[in-house]
Structures are given as C-alpha cells and as structure tokens.
N, C-alpha and C positions, 0 to 999 in steps of 0.2 A: 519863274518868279518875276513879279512886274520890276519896272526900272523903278517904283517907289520902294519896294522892299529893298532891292539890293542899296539905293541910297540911303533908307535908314540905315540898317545895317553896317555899312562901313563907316556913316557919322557915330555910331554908338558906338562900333570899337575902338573909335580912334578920341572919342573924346572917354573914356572913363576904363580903359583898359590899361593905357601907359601911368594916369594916376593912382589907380589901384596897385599899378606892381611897384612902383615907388613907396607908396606906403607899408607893401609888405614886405621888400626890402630891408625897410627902414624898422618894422616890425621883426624879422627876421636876426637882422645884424643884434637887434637887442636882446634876440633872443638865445644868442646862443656865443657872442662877440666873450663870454666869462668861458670857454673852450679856449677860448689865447689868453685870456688873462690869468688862467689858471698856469702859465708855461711858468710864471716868476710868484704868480699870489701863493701855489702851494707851497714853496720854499718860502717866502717871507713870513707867510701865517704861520709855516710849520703844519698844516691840512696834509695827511695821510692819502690815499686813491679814495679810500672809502667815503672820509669826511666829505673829499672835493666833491666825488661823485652823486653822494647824497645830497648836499649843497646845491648843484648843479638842475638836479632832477626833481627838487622841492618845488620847483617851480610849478610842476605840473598838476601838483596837488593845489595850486592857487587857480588854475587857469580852470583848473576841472568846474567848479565851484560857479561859472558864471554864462557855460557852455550853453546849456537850455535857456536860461532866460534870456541869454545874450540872441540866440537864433530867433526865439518869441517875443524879444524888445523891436528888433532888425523889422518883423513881419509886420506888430502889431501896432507899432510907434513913427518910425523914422529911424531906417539905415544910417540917413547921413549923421546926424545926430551923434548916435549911439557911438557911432563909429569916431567922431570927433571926440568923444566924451571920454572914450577907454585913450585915444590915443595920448591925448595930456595927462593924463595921468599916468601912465607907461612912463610916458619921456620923460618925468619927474622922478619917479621910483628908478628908472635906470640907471642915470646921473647919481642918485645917493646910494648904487651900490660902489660907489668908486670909495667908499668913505670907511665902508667895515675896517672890523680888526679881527673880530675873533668868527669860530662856529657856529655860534648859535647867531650873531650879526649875521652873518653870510645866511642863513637859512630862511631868519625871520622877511630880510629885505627877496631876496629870491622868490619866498612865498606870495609876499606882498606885491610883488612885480608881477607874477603870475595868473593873483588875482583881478590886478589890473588889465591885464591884455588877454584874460578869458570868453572875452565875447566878442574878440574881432573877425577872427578867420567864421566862425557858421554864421554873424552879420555878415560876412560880405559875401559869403557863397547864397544867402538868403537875397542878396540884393542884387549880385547876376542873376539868379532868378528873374526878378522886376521888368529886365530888358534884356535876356536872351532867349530865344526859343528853344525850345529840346533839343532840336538837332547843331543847334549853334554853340550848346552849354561846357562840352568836353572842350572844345577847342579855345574858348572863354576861361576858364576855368584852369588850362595849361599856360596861355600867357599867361595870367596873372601868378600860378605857380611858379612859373618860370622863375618868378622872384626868389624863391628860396634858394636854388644851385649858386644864381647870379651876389646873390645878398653874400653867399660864401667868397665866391670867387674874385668879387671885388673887396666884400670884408676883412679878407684875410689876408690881403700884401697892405691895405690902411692899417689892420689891427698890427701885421708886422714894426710899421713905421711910428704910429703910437708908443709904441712898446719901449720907442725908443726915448721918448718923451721923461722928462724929470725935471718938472718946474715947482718953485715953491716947495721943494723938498716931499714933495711926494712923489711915490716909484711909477715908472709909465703905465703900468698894468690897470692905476687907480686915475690915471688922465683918458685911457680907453673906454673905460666904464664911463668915465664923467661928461666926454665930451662926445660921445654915442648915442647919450640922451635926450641930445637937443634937438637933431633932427623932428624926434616924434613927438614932440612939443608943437614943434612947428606945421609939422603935417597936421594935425588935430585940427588947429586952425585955420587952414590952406581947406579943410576940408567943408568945414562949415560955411564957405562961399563956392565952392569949386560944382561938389555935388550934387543932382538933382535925383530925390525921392524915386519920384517914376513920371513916367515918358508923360502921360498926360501935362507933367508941370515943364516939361523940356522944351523953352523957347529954343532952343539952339537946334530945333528939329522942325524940318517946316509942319505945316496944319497936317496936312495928308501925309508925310512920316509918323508922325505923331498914331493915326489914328489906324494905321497899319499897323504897325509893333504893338499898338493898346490891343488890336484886334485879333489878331495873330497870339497871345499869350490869353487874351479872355477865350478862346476857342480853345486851347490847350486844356485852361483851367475846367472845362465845359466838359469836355471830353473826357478825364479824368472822374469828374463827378457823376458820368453818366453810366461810368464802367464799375461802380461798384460805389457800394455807401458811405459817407466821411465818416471816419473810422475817427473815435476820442482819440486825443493826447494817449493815454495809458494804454489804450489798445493797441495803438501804435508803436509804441515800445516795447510790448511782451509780443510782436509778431517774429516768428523764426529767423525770417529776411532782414528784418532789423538787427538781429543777436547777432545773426552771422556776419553781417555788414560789421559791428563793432566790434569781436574776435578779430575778424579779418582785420583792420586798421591797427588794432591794439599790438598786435604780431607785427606787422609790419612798423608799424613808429617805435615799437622795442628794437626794430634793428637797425632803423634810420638815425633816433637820436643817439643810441649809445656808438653808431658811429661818427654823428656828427659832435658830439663832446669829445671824443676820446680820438679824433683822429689826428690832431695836433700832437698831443700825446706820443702816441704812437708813433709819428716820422719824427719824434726829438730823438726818438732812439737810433736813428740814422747814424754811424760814425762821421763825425766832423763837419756837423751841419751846425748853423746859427739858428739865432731865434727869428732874424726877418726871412732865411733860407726856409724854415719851419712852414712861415705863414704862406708864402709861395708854392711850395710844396702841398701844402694843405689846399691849396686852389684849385688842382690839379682836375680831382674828380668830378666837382662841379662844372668846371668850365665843362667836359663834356658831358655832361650830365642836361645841360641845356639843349643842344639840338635833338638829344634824344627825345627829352621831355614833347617836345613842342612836336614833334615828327610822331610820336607814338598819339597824343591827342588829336592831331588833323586824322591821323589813320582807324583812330576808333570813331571818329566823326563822321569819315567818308563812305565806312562799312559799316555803321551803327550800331557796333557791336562792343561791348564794352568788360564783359567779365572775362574774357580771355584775354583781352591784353592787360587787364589789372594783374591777374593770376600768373601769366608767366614773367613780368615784369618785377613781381613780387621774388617770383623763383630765381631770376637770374643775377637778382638782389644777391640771393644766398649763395649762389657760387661764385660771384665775385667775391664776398667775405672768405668763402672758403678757398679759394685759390691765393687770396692774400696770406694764407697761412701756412700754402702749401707751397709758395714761392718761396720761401725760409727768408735768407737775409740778403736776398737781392733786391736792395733798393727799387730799382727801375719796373722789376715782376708786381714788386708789392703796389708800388704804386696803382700800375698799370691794373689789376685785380680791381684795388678800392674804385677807382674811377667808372670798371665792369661796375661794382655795386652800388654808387652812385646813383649811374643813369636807372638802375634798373628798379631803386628806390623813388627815384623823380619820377620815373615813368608812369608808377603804377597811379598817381593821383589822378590824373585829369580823368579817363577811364572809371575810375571807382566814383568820381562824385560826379558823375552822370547817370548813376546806378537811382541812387532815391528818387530825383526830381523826376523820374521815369514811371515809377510803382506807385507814386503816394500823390496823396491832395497835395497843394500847397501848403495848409498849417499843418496837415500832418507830417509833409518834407520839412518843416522848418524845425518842428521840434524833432524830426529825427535828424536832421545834420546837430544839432546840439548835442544828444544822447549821446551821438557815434563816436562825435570830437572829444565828447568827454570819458565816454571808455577807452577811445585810443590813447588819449593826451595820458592816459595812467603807464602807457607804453611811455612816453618820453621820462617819467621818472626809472621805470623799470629797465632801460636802456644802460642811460651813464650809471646808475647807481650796481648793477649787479656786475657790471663789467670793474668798476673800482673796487667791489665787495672780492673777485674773483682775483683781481690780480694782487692784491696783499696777501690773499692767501697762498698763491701757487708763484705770487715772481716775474711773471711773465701776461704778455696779455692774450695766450692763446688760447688758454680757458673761456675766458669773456669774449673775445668772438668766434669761436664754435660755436656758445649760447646765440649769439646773432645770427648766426647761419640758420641755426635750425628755426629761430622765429622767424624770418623771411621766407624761411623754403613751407614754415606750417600757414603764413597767412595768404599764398598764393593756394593748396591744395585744398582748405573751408571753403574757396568761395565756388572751388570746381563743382561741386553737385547742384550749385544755383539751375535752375530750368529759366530760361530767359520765357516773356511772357510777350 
C-alpha cells in the first residue's frame, strides 16, 4: 500500500472512529441505563418481572419500525443528518422517561424512545461503509462496537451513583433516566458540525487522500457490480443469505439483551450486596468483553474470514450462560461465566457485519443491514421479556437463562452451513 493510502487511512480512523463510539456509547447508556433503574422503579411502581420485562423490551418494537428506511435515509440522503436528527430526539424521549408512573407510561415512552433511535446503528454501519474498505470494515466496525461493553462498564458504577441521587423529591432511579438524556441531545448537535458525508467533502484530508479512499471504495463498488446483477430491494430480502444473516442476529440479540436487562437483576440476588455494589458488579463482564471484542475483529480482519469467528463466538456466548447456571450460588463462578458470555456475545459483532458489505451492492447492503437490524432488534424485546415471563412463573431465573443459552448456541450453528464465496 502506498504511503498515501496508509495516511488516509489512519486520518479516517482517527478522526470519526473515536466520535462514533462516543455517540454509541451515549446511545447505548440510553438504551439499556432502565436495567438499573429498574433495581428501585420495580418496587416503587409495584412492576412484576413480567411488566418490567415487557416494559424494557417494547423498545424494540419502536426501533424495529425505522430500521430500513433509516439504512435507505443514511445511503440515499445524508448520514450525518440523519444521524443528528434520531440523536435529539432520543436524548429528549430519554429524559421524559424519568417522569412515568405507571405501565402503560413506561411502555408508551419506551416505544417512543425506540422509535426514535431506530435508525442509528444501520446509518452508521451504512456510513463506515462511505470510508472504509472491505478489508478495513470488521475492525471499524469493532471499535465503534466496542461502545457497547464500554457504555456498560462505565454506565454502570454512574448509574450506581445516580441512584443514589434524590433531589426535588424525586427517587434517584428518575434523576438517572433524566439526566442520561442530555448527553444525546448534545451529541445530535456535535454531530451536525463534526461530520463529513463522504471523503470527497473531507477537507481535513489532503487532495491525494481524498482521491485514494474515493478510489479505492469506487473499485470495490465496480467490482461488486461486475460479479453479478443489482439485485432489487425485495429481491434482496427474500435471498436465503439474508434470512439466515437475520435468524442468526435475532438468536443471538435474544440472548445478548435478556442478559443485558436482567443482569443487574440477577447479581441483586447476591447475599449482602448494595445497590452501587450491584452496579459494579454488573461491570464486570463488559470490561472484559472489550479486549476480546477488538482482538476477535483485528483477527477476522487479518484472516479474512468472518463466519467462523461470528459462529463460535455466538456459541461460547451459550456456555458462558450455561456455566453461569451451573456454577450455582458461587458468586465469583457466576460472575466469572457471565463475563465468558459477555465477550462472546461482543465478539461475535464485528465478524458478522462484515458478512453483507461483502456479498451485496451497496444499496442492496444498505437495505439489508436495516432488514437484519430489524429482525434481530425483535430479539431485544424477545430477551428481557421472556426471561421476566419465566421467572414469575418458576421463582428463580434459571429457566430464562437456559432459554438464552440455547438461543446463543442456535445463532452460532445457522450461520455454520454458510459457503463463503
């Protein structure tokens, strides 16, 4: 590679990689920050497992709803835009969830939130596209995921200290909702300057960077087009390799978010643990869930290979769940499991969404990262809700992560009969 490629290259990481994971962070923390709030909201609402869980997982019914046009607004409009546009409105709807009272409150505003921040994650994986090459994408694609272990691990000893908050006569649970909001207000705005489209508009990249990275993804695009015919929108969605890519995701976000709602949860039942003790505790798996993440993306990068390390990373997802269970009530085992399932849920991202932008045009990757996001994201209600469904009825929550073991161990074995091409 000439010395002008490797200089673009490292000015594009370094200018819109560290801003993207801040924003998903910051997306993140909102997305899931009602997991600690739920440590005191269940007891003051009076919210059952089931309500909370339902509650929790509605969200994904809003997010669903905006997936496609959100990947097709990203492609066919302006990334940045777009991306500003969901983010204020996010950060608005998350601050007024601090304010419910009852169930049907809690569900309507959830929904609403949902639908608000339904078209950020396939805009942004649409707009690494814009400025990374194929073989650059997985490892792109893991930094900026990186944000979600990270959004936990920091989220969770703040959401601890929040919690601790009771000004104005409201309970800390509704100052963590309120005042988690305002970051992504802010970021919307940050973004609408920050940003740039695509590399053609990138002053901050000299002329010959510019016209390298343009060149380099117009060859890609060329190449793709030359290896078979643009396949419609629709055709595109009823191809097998699609279905299978959204089974696969749906499995796996069934067992990622019902452990990311419920994992708080679950270490309250610690003996003689607090609730900032809780939040810390709950840090645990992400933090290492991060080097894994980023160490399993550089290594699907450097071997180009990518459904083998999503698939066993999916699988080792389930046996960490399943050793969490099978560790009984040794604190230290238990942990030490979830944290196994963690990493092996972070892992398998960066690997799987390097899968599409490989096999498809551009607009037909763009509306299939919406499609997938949006059959998976049915996994993030199917997660928290059937694990609260399972544990009011049995007591305990080893019912509802069994169910997660087996959907992590089933979304790594769909994608084994893939034929790489």
């Amino acid at each position: 590679m000439s010395q002008t490629g490797v200089a673009a290259r490292r000015k594009i990481s370094r200018r819109l990689i560290p801003f993207l994971f801040l924003l998903y962070v910051t997306a993140f923390i909102d997305r899931v920050n009602v997991s600690f709030a739920g440590l005191d909201m269940t007891r003051e609402l009076h919210f059952s497992n089931e309500v909370f869980g339902f509650g929790a997982g509605i969200f994904f019914f809003g997010y669903c709803l905006l997936e496609i046009p959100g990947a097709m607004l990203a492609q066919a409009w302006s990334a940045r835009k777009w991306i500003a546009t969901i983010m204020i409105g996010w950060g608005t709807l998350a601050a007024l969830t601090g304010l419910i009272h009852s169930a049907r409150e809690f569900n309507v505003i959830r929904f609403l939130l949902g639908l608000a921040e339904g078209g950020f994650f396939p805009a942004v994986v649409v707009y690494l596209t814009h400025w990374f090459r194929q073989e650059d994408r997985a490892k792109a694609v893991a930094m900026f995921m990186a944000a979600i272990p990270v959004s936990n691990a920091i989220g969770a000893p703040i959401a601890g200290l929040l919690l601790r908050i009771h000004w104005l006569g409201l309970s800390g649970w509704r100052w963590l909702l309120i005042l988690e909001g305002i970051p992504a207000f802010i970021g919307g705005i940050a973004t609408l300057f920050y940003l740039t489209d695509w590399p053609k508009d990138a002053h901050w990249l000299a002329p010959e960077e510019r016209e390298w990275i343009t060149g380099e993804l117009n060859r890609e695009s060329a190449e793709k087009h030359t290896a078979g015919r643009h396949m419609k929108i629709l055709e595109t969605l009823r191809q097998p390799l699609v279905l299978v890519l959204a089974l696969s995701y749906f499995l796996l976000n069934t067992s990622g978010y019902g452990l990311n709602i419920w994992l708080p949860k679950m270490v309250q039942k610690f003996p003689g643990i607090t609730t900032f003790q809780v939040s810390l505790v709950s840090a645990i798996p992400y933090l290492c869930a991060i080097p894994a993440m980023l160490l399993v993306g550089w290594h699907s990068d450097r071997t180009s290979e990518r459904k083998w390390h999503a698939a066993l990373s999916a699988i080792a997802a389930g046996i960490g769940l399943g050793l969490s269970q099978w560790a009984g009530g040794n604190p230290a085992l238990v942990v030490a499991s979830f944290a196994i399932a963690g990493m092996g849920v972070m892992s398998y991202y960066p690997p799987y969404w390097a899968l599409p932008t490989r096999l498809l045009s551009d607009r037909s990757a763009a509306a299939s990262f919406g499609f997938v996001n949006l059959i998976a994201n049915l996994g993030g209600f199917a997660g928290p809700y059937m694990v609260g469904f399972l544990t009011d009825r049995t007591g305990t929550y080893v019912a509802g992560v069994l169910l997660l073991v087996s959907t992590a161990v089933l979304s790594g074995l769909v994608l084994m009969p893939l034929r790489d091409r």
